[in-house]
N, C-alpha and C positions, 0 to 999 in steps of 0.2 A: 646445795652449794654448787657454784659454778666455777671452771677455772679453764684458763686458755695458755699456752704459754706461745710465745710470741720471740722469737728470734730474728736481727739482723744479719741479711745476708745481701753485700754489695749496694747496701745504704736502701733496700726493700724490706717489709716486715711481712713474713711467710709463716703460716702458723702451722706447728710438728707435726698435725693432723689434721684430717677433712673431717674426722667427726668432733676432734673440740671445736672448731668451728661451730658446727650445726648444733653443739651442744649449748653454744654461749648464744646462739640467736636464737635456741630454745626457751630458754631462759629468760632471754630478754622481751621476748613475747610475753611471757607467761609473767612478768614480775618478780622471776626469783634471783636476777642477774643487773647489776648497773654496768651501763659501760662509761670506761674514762677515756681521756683523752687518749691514751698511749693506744687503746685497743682500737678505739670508735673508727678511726682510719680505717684499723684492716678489716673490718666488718662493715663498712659502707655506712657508717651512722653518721659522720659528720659533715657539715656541709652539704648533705644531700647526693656527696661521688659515692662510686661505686668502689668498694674495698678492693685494693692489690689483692686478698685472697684471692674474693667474688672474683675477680676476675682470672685469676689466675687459674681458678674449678671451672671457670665457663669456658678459658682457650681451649684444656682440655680435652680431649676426644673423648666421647661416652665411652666405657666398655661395651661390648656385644658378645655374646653368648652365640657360639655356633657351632654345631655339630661336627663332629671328626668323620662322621661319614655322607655321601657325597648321595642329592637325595633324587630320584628319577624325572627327569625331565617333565615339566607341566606338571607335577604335580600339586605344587603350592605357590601360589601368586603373591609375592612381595608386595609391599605396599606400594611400592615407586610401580611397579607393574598396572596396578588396581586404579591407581591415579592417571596414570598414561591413557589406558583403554577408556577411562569418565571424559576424560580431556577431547581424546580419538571422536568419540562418541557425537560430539558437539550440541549434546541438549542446551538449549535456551538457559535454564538455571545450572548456578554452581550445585556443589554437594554440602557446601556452607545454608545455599538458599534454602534450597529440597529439607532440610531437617528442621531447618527454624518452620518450614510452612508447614509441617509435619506437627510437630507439638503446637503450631497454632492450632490445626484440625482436632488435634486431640482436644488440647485445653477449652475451645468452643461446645465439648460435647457433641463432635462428629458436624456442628454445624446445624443440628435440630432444631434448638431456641431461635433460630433465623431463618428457618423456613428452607433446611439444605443451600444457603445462597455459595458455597464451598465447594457444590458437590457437579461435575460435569451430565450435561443430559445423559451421558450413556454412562453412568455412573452405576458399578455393581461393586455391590457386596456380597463375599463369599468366606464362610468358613469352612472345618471339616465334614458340618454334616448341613447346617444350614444355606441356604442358597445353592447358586447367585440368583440377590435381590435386585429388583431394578431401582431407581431413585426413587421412586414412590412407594413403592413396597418398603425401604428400608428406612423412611421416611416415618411410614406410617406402625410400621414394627416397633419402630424405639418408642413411637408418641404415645402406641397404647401401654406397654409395659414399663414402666420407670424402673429402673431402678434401684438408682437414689432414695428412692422410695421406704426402701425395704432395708438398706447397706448404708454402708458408712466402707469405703472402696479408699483405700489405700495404693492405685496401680501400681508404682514401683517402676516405673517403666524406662529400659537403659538402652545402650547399645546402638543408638543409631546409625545407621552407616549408609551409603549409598551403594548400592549395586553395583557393578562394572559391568554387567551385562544386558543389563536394563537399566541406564544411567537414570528415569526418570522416574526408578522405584528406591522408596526408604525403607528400611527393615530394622526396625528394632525389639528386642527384648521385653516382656513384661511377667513380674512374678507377684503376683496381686494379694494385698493381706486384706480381709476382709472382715467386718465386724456386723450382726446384724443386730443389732439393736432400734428399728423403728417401728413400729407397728402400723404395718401398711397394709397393701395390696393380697399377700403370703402369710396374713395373719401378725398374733402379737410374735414382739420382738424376741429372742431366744436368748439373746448376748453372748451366740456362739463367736468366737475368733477365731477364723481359720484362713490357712494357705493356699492359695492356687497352687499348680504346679509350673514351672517357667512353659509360655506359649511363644511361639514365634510368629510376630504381625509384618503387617506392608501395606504403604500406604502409595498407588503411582498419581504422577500428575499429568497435564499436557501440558503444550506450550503456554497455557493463560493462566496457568497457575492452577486449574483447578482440578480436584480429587475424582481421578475415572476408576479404581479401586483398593475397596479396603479389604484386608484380610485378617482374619481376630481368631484366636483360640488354637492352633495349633500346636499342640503338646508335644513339647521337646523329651520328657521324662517323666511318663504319667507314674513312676515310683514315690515321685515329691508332693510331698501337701498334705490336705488334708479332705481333698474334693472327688476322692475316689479316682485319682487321676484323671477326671474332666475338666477340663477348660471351657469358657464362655459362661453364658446363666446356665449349663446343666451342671457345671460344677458347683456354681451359687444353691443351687436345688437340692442336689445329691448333698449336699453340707449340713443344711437344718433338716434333712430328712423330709422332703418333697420331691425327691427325683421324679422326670417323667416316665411314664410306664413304657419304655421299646428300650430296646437294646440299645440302641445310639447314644441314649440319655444315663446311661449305667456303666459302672465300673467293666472295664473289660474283662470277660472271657473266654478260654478259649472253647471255641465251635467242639462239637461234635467230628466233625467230618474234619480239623485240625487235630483233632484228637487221635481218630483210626491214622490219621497222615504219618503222623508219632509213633505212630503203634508199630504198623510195617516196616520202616524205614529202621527203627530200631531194629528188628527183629533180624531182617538180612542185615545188618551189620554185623551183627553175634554169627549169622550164618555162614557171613563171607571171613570172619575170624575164626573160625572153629576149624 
């Protein structure tokens, strides 16, 4: 049941609250709510105007949430800050342009089914342990190993944003759910489902639009998932249990010689407390 109540005041109809509002065009979304004529006004339903509420929420000023203490110079860059320095910057493309060209490269598959035609001559690719590739190496990297092949890849991929420091790099998000159900290249399928852990990518351009580097696999929180906290194929591997044999490709930890580092450092702690 839905219900609004609706009061005249100086020949305007202002309703008692912002959330029956939102409750009655919840409603009405969802078919559990008619409007009539009396309301359909203040709700923007009729004739296609916008309701004296709607409008009434939108002259409004947002609230803002801000801290009672006062926070050290340059520390955090406001948004209107972040915009100024891209603007400052004067690359060729917006920050509107750089993200759509960004999930086009992705959506292409890096641009491989086309023979890299995406990808700038000096074009590198680099992650945490692999590379940098040059465009032929990275070319010919993705062509021998698929995969697609093997996975059923889920990216997930958010956050896009553009840099202010490097107005011509896009950095987004990816926390990749993974399913391997094909019987490929790594053998028969497992129908293991498992989580990346969230990695941090970038993708820059030049001035012609085209991709001079990509960056993949960088692990924000190797505690999440289920990939041994690896990212890229050596987390797809360490998953159905084919990790590769080095340490790069293995769950971290920690050294030896991190370990004596531990050891001492505790030790005169307790010595300089004692």
């Amino acid at each position: 049941n839905c219900c609004i109540v609706v009061t005249r005041t100086r020949g305007k109809m202002a309703a008692t609250t912002k959330h029956a509002t939102r409750m009655m065009r919840a409603g009405i979304r969802e078919g559990r709510c008619k409007v009539d004529r009396r309301t359909a006004g203040c709700l923007g339903a009729r004739k296609g105007r916008v309701g004296r509420v709607a409008k009434m929420q939108a002259s409004s000023p947002a609230s803002t949430v801000t801290s009672s203490k006062p926070y050290p110079e340059g520390m955090f860059l406001e948004p209107d800050q972040v915009d100024a320095m891209i603007k400052d910057a004067g690359f060729e493309k917006t920050p509107e342009e750089l993200i759509v060209m960004a999930k086009d490269f992705l959506a292409s598959g890096f641009s491989i089914p086309s023979g890299g035609d995406m990808l700038a001559p000096s074009f590198e690719f680099a992650g945490p342990v692999v590379g940098p590739l040059t465009k032929s190496e990275f070319i010919r990297a993705l062509s021998s190993f698929k995969i697609g092949e093997s996975f059923t890849i889920s990216e997930r991929q958010y956050d896009f944003r553009v840099d202010p420091f490097e107005p011509n790099r896009v950095w987004f998000t990816t926390r990749p759910l993974v399913k391997h159900d094909k019987n490929g290249p790594l053998g028969p399928a497992t129908g293991k489902i498992f989580e990346a852990p969230p990695q941090s990518c970038s993708i820059c351009f030049n001035k012609e639009g085209k991709v001079t580097q990509f960056t993949i696999g960088y692990v924000m929180d190797r505690r999440i998932g289920d990939t041994g906290g690896l990212g890229g194929i050596f987390g797809l591997l360490y998953a159905i249990d084919k990790g590769l044999p080095f340490p790069e490709a293995q769950p971290w930890e920690m050294s030896n010689q991190y370990k004596l580092f531990n050891f001492i450092q505790g030790f005169l702690s307790k010595l300089q407390g004692s």
